[in-house]
N, C-alpha and C positions, 0 to 999 in steps of 0.2 A: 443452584444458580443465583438464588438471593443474595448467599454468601460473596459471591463476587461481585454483585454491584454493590452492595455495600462498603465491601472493601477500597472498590475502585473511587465512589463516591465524592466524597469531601475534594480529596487529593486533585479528581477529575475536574472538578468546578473550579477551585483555587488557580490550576494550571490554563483550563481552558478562560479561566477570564483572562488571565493575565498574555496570555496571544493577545486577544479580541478587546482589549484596550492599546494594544501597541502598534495597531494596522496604521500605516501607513498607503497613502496614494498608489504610490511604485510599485508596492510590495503586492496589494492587490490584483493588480493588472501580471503579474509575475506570477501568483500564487493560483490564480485561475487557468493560466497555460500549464504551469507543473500539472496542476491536480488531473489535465485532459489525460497526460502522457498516462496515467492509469485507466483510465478509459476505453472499454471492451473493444471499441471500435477503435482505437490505437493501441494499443500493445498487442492485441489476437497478429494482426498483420506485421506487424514488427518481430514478433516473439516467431512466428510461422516463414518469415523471410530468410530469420534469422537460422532455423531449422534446415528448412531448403538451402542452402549455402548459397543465398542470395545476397548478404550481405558480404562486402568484404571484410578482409582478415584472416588473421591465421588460422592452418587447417585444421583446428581441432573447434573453432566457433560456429561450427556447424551442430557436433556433437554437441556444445553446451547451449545451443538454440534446443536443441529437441527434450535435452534433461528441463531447460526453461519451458517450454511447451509440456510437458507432462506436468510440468511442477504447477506450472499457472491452472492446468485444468482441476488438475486432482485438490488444489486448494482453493482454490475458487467454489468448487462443490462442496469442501469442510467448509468455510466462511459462511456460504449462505445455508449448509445445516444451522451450525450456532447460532449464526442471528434469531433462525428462527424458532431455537430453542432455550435463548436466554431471552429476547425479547424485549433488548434494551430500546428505549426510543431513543430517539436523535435530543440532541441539547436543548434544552429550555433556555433562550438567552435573554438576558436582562433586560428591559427595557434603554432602548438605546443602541441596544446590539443586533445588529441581525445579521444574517446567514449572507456570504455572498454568491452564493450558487442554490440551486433548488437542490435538494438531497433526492437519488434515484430511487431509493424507499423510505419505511418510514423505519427502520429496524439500523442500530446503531454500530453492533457489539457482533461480531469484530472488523475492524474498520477494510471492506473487498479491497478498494485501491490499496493498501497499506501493505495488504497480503501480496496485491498483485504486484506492486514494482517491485518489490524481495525478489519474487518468487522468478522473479525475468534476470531482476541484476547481480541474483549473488550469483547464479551457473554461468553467467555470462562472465564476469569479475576475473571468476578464477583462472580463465583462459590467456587473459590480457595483459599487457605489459604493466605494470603499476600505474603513470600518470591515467591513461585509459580506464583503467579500471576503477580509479578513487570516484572519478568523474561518474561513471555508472554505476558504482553503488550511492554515492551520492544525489543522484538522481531518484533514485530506489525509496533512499530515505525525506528528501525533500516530497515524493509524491504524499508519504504519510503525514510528514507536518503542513503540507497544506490542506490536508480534512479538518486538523483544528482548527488553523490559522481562518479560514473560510466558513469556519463554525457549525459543520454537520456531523463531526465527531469529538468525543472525549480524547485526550490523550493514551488514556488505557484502551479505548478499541483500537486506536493506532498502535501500540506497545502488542498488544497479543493476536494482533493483525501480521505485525515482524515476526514476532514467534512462533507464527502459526506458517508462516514461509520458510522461516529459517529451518524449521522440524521436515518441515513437506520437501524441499529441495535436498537435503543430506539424507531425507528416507530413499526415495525416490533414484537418487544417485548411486544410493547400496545398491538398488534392485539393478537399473539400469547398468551401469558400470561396473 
């Protein structure tokens, strides 16, 4: 596990200052609403609505709410393994820099929202007409770049947070579909 933060290391620092020097007013206030939408208490409800064929849309977005429902659970329980077996801390930021939201632990690696918006908008994605669906993986992906942007994650816990969604939802699809 040392092996990996080192790797990640250098590259992580370089990339996360250079967010955390380019924050903008607007962008803050933006970057704090994205980051909710990965937030247990919004996406459980959204991803389970979306299950129930409560939202609308066409009939097979019920089935990719439920592959999202599986996906979000089943990877949400490998994320918070890893954390707590790599044992990254959260970013040490420079003087002058700080965090604009409190971090929900103190464990970094792999970034849970990063995991969880994948994990909701790529089974949702594939259902949907194109414009629809750039917009919701788009979404997926902005949830992860505001853990940097907000400075409670490295870019590499956001990066093997996606990867770690991206693995969980096409496993998870074999079994189910």
């Amino acid at each position: 596990m040392n092996a990996i933060k080192l790797a990640l290391g250098s590259y992580d620092e370089r990339i996360l200052i250079a967010f955390l020097t380019r924050r903008r007013h607007t962008a803050d206030i933006f970057m704090r609403l994205v980051t909710k939408l990965g937030n247990a208490a919004v996406i459980i409800p959204i991803t389970l609505s979306t299950a129930f064929g409560l939202v609308p849309g066409p009939s097979e977005l019920a089935t990719a709410g439920r592959l999202a429902a599986w996906s979000l659970a089943i990877s949400h329980l490998l994320a918070q393994i890893l954390k707590r077996m790599v044992g990254r801390k959260r970013p040490d930021l420079p003087a002058g820099l700080d965090r604009l939201i409190v971090p929900e632990d103190r464990f970094s690696f792999p970034s849970g929202h990063a995991t969880a918006g994948l994990s909701v908008a790529l089974p949702v994605m594939l259902v949907l007409s194109w414009p629809i669906a750039a917009v919701v993986l788009g979404v997926g992906v902005l949830i992860g770049i505001s853990r940097c942007y907000l400075g409670v994650h490295y870019p590499g816990d956001v990066l093997v947070g996606w990867a770690l969604a991206t693995c969980t939802v096409f496993s998870v699809q074999g079994v189910l579909l």
